[in-house]
N, C-alpha and C positions, 0 to 999 in steps of 0.2 A: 381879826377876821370880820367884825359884827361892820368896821370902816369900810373894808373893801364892797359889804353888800350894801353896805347903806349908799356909797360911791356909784355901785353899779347902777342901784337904785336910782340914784338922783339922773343922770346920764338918762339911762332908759322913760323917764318923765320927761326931759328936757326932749329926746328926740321924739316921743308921743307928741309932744306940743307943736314943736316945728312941723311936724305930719299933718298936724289937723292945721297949722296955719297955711301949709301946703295947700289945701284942699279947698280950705276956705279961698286961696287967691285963683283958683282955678278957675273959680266961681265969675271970677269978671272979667275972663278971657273966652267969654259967650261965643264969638265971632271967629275966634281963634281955634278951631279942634285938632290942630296940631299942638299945640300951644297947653292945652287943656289934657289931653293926650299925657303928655312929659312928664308937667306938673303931678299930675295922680299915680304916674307911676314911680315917680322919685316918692313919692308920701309913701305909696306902699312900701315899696323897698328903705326905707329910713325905719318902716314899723319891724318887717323880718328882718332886719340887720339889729335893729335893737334889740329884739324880742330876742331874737337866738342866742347874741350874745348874752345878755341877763342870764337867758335860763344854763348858757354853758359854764359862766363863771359859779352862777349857783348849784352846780351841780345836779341839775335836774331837766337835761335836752337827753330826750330821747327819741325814736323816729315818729311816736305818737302826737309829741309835745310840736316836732317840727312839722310833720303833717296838718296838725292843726292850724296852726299860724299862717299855713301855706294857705290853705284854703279859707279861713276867716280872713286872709289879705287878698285873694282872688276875689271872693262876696265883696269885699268892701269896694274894690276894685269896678267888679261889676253895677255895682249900685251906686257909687259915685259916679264915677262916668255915664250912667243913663240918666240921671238927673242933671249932668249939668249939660247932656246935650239939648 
């Protein structure tokens, strides 16, 4: 069992990172706000696909846990995107 979480573990790190390298390439698509657009919302959605999976393998997604992640990946969502416009 300790494989499986340590598995999901590494995964759920792995696609945090691609998110924030997402994010970061947004950055030099200044010109481009269709482009910058996409970019930040694959990043979000790579974080609530990962997050929810984690917490459903670990047995601990519940509407609270999902609710949250929702809304800390709309804020991020929101603040990314106003700064890289």
């Amino acid at each position: 069992m300790r494989i499986k979480t340590a598995t999901y573990k590494l995964f759920s790190h792995i696609f945090l990172l691609i998110s924030l390298i997402l994010i970061f390439f947004s950055f030099l698509y200044k010109d481009w706000n269709v482009h910058q657009y996409e970019i930040i919302s694959l990043a979000v959605a790579i974080y609530l696909g990962s997050s929810m999976i984690y917490h459903y393998f670990d047995k601990t997604l519940t509407l609270e846990v999902g609710l949250e992640y929702v809304l800390i990946g709309l804020l991020a969502f929101l603040v990314v995107f106003g700064v890289a416009i």
